[in-house]
N, C-alpha and C positions, 0 to 999 in steps of 0.2 A: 522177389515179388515186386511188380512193376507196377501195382495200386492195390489199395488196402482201406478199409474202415477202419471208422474209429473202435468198434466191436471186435474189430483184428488186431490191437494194439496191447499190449502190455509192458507196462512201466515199474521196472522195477532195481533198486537200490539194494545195494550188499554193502554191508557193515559189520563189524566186526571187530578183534583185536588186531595189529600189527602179528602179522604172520599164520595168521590162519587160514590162509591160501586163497584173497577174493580174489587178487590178482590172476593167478594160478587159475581159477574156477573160469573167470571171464574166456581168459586164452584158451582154456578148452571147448567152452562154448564154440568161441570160435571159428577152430579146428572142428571141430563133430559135427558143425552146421554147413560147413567147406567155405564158410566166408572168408577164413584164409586157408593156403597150402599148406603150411606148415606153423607149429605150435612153438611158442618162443619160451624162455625163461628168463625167472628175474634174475636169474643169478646171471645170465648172459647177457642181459641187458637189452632184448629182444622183442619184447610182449610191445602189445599194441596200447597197452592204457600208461604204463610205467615209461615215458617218451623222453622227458626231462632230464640235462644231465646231472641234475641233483639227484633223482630217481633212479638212477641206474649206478650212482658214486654209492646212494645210503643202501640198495636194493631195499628200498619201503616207496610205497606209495606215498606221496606226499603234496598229491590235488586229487578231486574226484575226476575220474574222466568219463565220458560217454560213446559206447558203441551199440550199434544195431545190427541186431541180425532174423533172421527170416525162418520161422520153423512151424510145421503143421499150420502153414496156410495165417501163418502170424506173425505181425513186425514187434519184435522183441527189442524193445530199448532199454539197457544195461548201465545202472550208474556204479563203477567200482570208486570206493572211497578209502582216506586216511584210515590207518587202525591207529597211527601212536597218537596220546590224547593230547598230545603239543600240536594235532591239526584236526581236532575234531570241529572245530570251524566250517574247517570242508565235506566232514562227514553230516553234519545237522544241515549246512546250506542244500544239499544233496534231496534230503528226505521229504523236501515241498516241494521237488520235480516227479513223486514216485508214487503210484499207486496200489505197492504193495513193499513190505518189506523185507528182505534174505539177509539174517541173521547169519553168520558163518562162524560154526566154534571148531576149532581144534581140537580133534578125537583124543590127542594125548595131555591137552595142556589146561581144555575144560572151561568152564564160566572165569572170564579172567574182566576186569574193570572193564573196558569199552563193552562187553558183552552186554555189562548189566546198565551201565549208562545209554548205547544206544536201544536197546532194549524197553527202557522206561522211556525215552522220547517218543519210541513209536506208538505206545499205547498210550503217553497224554495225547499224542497230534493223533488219536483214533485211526489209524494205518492197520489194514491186515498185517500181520506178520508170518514169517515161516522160517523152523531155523534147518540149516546145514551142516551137518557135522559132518566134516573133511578128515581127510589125510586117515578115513578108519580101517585101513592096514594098519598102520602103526600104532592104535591106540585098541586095538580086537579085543584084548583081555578084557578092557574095565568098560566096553558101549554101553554094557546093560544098565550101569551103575551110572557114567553120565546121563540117561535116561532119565533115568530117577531125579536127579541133580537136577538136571533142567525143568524137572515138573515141582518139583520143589521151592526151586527158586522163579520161577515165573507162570505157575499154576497150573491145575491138572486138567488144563485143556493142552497142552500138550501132550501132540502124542503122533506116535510113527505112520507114514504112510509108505513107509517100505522097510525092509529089514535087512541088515548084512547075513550073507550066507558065504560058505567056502572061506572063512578066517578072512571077512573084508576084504575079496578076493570077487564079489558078485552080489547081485542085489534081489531080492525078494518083494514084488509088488503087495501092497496089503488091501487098498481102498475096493479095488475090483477084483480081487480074489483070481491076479495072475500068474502066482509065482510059477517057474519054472526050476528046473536044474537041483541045486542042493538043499535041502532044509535050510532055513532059518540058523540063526550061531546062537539068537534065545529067543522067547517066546515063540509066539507059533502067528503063520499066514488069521487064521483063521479068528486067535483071537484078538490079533492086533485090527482083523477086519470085522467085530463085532465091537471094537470098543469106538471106531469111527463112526459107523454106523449109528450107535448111541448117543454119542457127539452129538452129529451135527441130526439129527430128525427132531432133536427138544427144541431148536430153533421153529420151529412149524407144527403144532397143534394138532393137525390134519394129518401129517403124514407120519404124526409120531402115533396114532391113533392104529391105524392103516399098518402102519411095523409093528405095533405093539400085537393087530389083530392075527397078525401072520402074513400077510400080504407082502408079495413078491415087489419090490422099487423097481423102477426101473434105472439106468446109469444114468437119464438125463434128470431125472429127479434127485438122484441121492449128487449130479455135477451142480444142482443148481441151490440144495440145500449145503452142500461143502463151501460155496462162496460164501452165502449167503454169513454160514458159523463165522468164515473167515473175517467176512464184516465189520461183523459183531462182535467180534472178540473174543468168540467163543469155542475156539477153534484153532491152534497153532501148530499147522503139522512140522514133522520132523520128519526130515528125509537124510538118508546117508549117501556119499560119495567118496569117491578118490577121484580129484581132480588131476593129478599127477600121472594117475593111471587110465584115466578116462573111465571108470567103473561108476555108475550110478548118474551120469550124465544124463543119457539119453531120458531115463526117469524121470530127474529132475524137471528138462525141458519140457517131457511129457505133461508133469503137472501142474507147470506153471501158464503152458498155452490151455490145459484145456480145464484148469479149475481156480487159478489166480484169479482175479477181478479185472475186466475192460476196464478205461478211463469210463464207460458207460453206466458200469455196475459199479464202482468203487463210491467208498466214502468222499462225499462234497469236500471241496476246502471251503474252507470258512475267508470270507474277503472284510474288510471294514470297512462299510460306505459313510461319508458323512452326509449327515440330513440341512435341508437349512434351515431349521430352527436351531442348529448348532449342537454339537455332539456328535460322536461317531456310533453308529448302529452292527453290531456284529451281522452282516448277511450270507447266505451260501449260493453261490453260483448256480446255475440250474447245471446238472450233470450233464457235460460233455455236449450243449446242446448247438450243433453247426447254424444254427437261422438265428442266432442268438445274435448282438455283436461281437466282435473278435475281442477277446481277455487272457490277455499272458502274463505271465510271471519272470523275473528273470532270477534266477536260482546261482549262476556261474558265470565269473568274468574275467579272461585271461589274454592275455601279452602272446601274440604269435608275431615269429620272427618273419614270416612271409604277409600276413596282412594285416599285422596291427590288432586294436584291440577288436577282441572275439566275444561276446554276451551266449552265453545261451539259456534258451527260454522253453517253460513249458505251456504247450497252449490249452487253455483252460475251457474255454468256450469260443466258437466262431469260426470260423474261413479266414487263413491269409494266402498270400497269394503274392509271387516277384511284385514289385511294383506297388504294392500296395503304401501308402500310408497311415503310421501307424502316430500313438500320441502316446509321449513316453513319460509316466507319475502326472504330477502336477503345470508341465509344462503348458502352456500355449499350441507352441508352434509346433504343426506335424510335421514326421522325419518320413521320407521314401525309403522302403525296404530295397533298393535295386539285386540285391542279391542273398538268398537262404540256403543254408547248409544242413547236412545232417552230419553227423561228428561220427566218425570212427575214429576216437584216440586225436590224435593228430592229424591225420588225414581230413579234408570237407567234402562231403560231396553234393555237390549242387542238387538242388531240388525248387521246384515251383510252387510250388502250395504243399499248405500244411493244415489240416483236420483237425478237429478236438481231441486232444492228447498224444502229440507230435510233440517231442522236441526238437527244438531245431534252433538256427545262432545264424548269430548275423554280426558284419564285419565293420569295422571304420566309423563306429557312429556312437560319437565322444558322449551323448546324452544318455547313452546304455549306463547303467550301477546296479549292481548288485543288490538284490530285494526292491526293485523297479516294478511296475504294473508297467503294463504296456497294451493300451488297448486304440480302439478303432473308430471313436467318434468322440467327440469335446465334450460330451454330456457326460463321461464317464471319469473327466478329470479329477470327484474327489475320490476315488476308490482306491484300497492299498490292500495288499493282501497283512493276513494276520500272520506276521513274522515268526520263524523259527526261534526258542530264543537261543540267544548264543552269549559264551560263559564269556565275562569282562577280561579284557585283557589286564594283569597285572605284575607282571615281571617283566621290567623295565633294567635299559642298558643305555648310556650316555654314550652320542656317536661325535667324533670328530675327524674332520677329512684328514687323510694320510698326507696328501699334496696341498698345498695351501690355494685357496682359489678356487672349490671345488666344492664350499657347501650349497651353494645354491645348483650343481649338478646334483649332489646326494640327498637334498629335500625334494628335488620335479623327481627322480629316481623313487624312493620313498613313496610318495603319492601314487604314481603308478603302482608299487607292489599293495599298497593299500586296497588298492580298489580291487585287486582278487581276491582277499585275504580277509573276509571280514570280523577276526578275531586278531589282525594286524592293526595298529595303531600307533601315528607319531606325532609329534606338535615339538614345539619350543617353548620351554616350560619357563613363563613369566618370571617364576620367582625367582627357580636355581639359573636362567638363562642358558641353560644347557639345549642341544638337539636330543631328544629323546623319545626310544623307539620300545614301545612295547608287546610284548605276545602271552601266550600260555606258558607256556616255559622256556629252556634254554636250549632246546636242541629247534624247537619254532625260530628262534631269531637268526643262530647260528643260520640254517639255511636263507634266512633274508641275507646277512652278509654275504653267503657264497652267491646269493644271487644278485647281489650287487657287482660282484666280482665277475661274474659271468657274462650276466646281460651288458649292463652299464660302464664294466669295468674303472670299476668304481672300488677304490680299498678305506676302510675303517679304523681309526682306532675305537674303543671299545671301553668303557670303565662303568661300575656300579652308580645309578642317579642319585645325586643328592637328595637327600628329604628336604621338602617344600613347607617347612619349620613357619609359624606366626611367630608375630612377638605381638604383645598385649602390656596392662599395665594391670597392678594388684590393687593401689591407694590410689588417694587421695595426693596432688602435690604440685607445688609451686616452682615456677622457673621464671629467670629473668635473664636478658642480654642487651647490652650497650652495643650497637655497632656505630665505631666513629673512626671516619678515615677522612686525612687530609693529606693533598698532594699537592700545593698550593693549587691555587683560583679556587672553584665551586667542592665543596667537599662532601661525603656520605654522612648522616645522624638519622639512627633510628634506635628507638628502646623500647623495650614490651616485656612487661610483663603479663604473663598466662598462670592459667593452672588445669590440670588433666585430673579426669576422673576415669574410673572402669565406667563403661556404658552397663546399665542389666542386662543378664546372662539373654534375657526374650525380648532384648530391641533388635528388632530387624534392620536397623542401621546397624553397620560398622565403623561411621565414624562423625561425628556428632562437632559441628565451631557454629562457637555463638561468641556475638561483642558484647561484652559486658561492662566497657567504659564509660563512662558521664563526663559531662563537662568540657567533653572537645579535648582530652588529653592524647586522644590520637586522632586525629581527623580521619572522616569515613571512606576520602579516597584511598589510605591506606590501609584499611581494612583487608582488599583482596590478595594486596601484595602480603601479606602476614599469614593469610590461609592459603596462600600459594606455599610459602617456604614450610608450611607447617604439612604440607600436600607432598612436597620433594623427600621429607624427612619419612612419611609413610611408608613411601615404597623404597627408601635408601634402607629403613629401619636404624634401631639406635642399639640395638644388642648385640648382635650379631650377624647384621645384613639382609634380614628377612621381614617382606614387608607385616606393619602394623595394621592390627585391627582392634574395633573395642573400643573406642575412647574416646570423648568427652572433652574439647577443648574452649574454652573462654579467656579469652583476653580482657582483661580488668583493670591495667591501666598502661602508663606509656606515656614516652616525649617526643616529640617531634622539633624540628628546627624551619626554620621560615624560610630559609633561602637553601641548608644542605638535605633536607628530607628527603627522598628519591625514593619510587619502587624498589630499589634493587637494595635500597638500605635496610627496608620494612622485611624484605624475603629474607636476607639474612639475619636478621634480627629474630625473627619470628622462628625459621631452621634451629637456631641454638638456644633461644630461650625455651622450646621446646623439646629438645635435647637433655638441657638443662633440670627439667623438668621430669622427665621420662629417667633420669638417672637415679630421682629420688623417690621414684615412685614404685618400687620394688618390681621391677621389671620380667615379665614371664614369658617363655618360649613356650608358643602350643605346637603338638605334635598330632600329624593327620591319624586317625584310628579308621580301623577298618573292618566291617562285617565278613567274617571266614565261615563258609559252609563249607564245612567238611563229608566226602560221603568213602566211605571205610567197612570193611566186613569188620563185625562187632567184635572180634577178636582181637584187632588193635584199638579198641577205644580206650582202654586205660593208658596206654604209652601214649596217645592224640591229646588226649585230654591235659596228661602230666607235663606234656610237652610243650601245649600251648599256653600253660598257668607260667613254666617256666621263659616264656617270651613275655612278662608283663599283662598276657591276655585274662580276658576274663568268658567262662563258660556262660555260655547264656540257655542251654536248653538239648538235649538229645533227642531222636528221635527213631525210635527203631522199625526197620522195612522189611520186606519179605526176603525169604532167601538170604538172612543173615547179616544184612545190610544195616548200616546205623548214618544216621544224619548227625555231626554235631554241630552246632551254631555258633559263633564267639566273638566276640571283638576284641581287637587286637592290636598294639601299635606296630604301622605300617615299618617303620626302620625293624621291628623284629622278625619281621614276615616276610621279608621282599626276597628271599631265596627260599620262600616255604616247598617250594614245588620240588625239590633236592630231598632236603630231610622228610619229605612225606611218600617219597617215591622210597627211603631207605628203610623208615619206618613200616612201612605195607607192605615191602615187596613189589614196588608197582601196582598195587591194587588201587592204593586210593586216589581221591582225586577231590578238588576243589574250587570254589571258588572265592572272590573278594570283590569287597566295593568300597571308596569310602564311603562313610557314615557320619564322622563330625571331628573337631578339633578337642584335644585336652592339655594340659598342663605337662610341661615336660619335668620327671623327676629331676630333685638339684643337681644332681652327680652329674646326671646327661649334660644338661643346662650347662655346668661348668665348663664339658668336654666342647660342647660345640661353638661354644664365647671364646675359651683358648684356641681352638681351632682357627677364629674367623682371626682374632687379634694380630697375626703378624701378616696377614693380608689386610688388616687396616690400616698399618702402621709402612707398609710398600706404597698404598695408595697416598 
């Protein structure tokens, strides 16, 4: 199709578990629509969205990719996403490019975690939804009964718009009462097209009035009350296929061009304008509107080996056009579009302009990031769109270059995979000094290494992070040090005595020096040099290497000498009387704790719970969901939890999933405390 409306556009996003054939689904699309010759598999490493040689090493999707294709007089743009939830990063960033949702379950394997996780994102971000149950040759025996399942667990607006017939072998139309060829495999045409019909006309007053009276609908009425349900949430058809087989395809597409939502008709996104009286105001876009000015989003941002980095964006409101300049977040200075693509997989293909609800990417323009606004006049610079949220990274792995000379290649490296990845996260962590990289879990990182090795050729060593441990003080306590050195001519004399207190638990300070001397027994010039060495001791710490917080220092008295007094005498002076000090003052290690929401079918909540009492954690709250689901709450010290994502996948089954943040620092029990002091002691005793 060589031009198209925004009213001929449909955008739509497939999510799902790892292996429930979106991949599969797309390549057929593709093949059935003649966009390509021939239909690829993952297992062959062929399909057009799975392009990456990590994608074709793991066969899993492991980025969302985007293709378009052209059916009943409509530009169909397809976002296939992650199923394993070590990248569902990519699957939520996906979901704020899409105007409708395709759920995809596997006919044999059923409501599996990502089913019910993306599943609940798309009904808070108010998205139509629709799901797909695949591969139903193979799962024939039990459809009826995942049927149920699914209305079960996400409510009894679920419900069929076609039916498998011939042992999932062929498809049964229901909404317009088409079927041909064999009966239905259960239920019947007739009444799966009375219970749609019931559906969706309670959305409309009028026309529920008018059915109820007897009155014959017409298809444009009962197509314009099926969106409308779909809207509103009131309404979540089920359709069945075999993508493998190409059975149920053409249906599908049938239903998705002629009753899915236009970027026209679909639910607003909601954008965040800031006012200037200050504060940010929740606003929604006007729908889809081209006289508007131009407002994109940028959803996806990836590394191509032919032109660098790639953004793609969805256009939200307004006309762009080659050439055009556009103003990207909070910037100033507008950037020239010189060139727009429309994404098949990997392939670009050039395009000139782009309509309301187009997506489309653009190449080589360093200002592009991920969750970017991108729009067409300066007056629009405080606008952001309201963010997908996305679960915190917190499994963490300590990186060291394999070759020596190499880490500041593996940090610019790093930062690049960052900015695709926005559940990807690295820094250098102040405390431990380590390089450390973290994701969702371990099979997420592992692929960042092999793509260090790939792209960058770049190799890793790899080891568990240290915990980023405080030290504090318990009492009250006195220290003193004499520092005197002579080497003939001008010599060092400096002596201070201090005392250290705990700061309250609710001073918003961390570390508190006050002079407390009279009399001129230390002179005020040397005052600063005394809270410098007391400053050095902070962040050296005095227990075990980890900087100090908490504490309350006053200097009370001291000698000075007239001719050998020096700064450098007062720094050290002040380092070990404080030292000195911090020795007798019962000395504590706080350990970082961290909030764990846990989300689990309520059948492992007693092994969840006994589990995480047994990590030192503490239950803070349960909470139980539809369809079987249980939230649990808890805080928990971070060193217990930093491989939770292992024993929660052994515990569930792979069902469950979670997240973490830290929360606050506590008291590390004495046992640990002893372990990590013997730990540090003969690395202080090398230094």
């Amino acid at each position: 199709m060589a031009d198209y409306a925004t009213r001929d556009i449909r955008n739509i996003v497939l999510v799902g578990h790892a292996a429930s054939g979106k991949t599969t689904l797309v390549e057929r699309i593709l093949e059935s629509t003649k966009t390509i010759g021939r239909m690829g598999t993952v297992e062959d490493g062929n399909t057009v969205c799975d392009y990456e040689p990590e994608e074709k090493a793991h066969q899993h999707s492991l980025n969302s990719a985007v293709v378009h294709v052209d059916f009943n007089n409509c530009r169909l743009n397809l976002i296939d996403t992650p199923g394993y939830p070590d990248f569902v990063g990519q699957a939520n960033a996906a979901v704020a490019a899409a105007d409708a949702v395709c759920l995809v379950v596997d006919s044999m394997r059923g409501i599996e975690n990502m089913t019910r996780r993306m599943m609940r994102l798309a009904a808070e971000e108010n998205l139509p939804r629709f799901i797909c149950i695949n591969k139903m040759q193979l799962g024939k025996d039990g459809l009826e009964e995942l049927v149920e399942q699914l209305r079960e667990t996400f409510g009894r607006e679920c419900l069929p718009v076609n039916l498998p017939s011939a042992g999932g072998t062929s498809i049964a139309r229901c909404f317009y009462r088409t079927a041909e060829g064999a009966p239905p495999d259960f239920s019947s045409v007739e009444d799966a097209h009375q219970a749609l019909i019931d559906q969706v006309v309670e959305i409309d007053e009028q026309l529920m009035e008018r059915y109820l009276g007897g009155e014959e609908l017409s298809s444009e009425e009962l197509g314009a009350a099926f969106k409308k349900a779909m809207c509103m949430g009131h309404l979540v058809p089920i359709l069945f296929t075999s993508a493998r087989q190409g059975v149920g395809v053409d249906v599908l597409l049938d239903v998705v061009t002629r009753l899915c939502p236009s970027p026209e008709e679909a639910n607003p996104r909601p954008f965040l304008v800031r006012k200037s009286e200050g504060g940010d105001e929740e606003q929604w876009l006007p729908a889809a509107d081209p006289s508007k000015p131009f407002v994109g989003h940028v959803f996806r941002v990836a590394a191509d080996p032919f032109v660098g980095k790639l953004a793609a964006f969805r256009v939200h409101q307004g006309m762009l056009k080659s050439g055009d300049s556009v103003v990207i977040g909070e910037h100033r200075k507008a950037v020239r579009l010189a060139h727009m693509f429309q994404l098949q997989g990997k392939d670009h293909v050039e395009c000139h302009k782009a309509v309301p609800g187009d997506i489309v990417a653009v190449a080589k323009i360093d200002e592009m990031h991920y969750d970017a606004v991108v729009h067409g006049e300066l007056g629009f610079e405080t606008i952001r769109a309201k963010s997908i949220p996305q679960p915190t990274p917190m499994f963490g792995l300590a990186v060291t270059a394999v070759k020596r000379g190499e880490e500041g290649k593996i940090s610019q490296a790093l930062i690049r995979l960052a900015e695709e990845d926005p559940t990807f996260k690295f820094d250098r962590d102040s405390t431990t000094h380590e390089m450390v990289m973290r994701g969702i879990g371990e099979l997420h990182l592992r692929v960042v290494i092999e793509r260090l090795k790939s792209r960058f050729n770049l190799e890793v060593n790899t080891a568990p992070p240290k915990i980023a441990y405080k030290e504090t003080i318990s009492v009250k306590a006195e220290g003193h040090h004499r520092h005197k050195k002579q080497t003939g001519g001008a010599g060092q004399f400096g002596e201070v005595y201090l005392r250290v207190e705990p700061l309250p638990p609710d001073s918003e300070e961390t570390f508190e020096f006050v002079d407390d001397t009279f009399g001129g027994s230390v002179p005020k010039q040397f005052m600063p040099a005394i809270e410098k060495g007391v400053r050095q001791m902070l962040q050296l710490g005095c227990v075990a290497g980890y900087p100090m917080q908490g504490i309350r220092v006053a200097v009370y008295d001291g000698k000075y000498h007239p001719v050998d007094s020096k700064e450098v005498a007062f720094i050290t002076a002040g380092k070990r009387a404080f030292a000195d000090a911090v020795s007798k003052a019962k000395p504590r290690l706080l350990e970082p704790f961290v909030t764990l929401e846990v989300a689990t079918p309520s059948d492992y909540m007693g092994d969840i719970t006994s589990d995480i009492m047994g990590r030192r954690g503490r239950i803070q709250g349960t909470d139980m969901l539809t369809g079987g689901m249980a939230i649990i709450t808890a805080e928990a010290p971070l060193a217990e939890v930093m491989s939770y994502a292992a024993s929660l996948k052994a515990m569930t089954q792979g069902t469950g999933s979670y997240t973490m943040e830290y929360s606050h620092d506590e008291p590390t029990p004495a046992h640990i405390q002893a372990e990590v002091v013997a730990a540090y002691k003969p690395k202080e005793e090398d230094d």
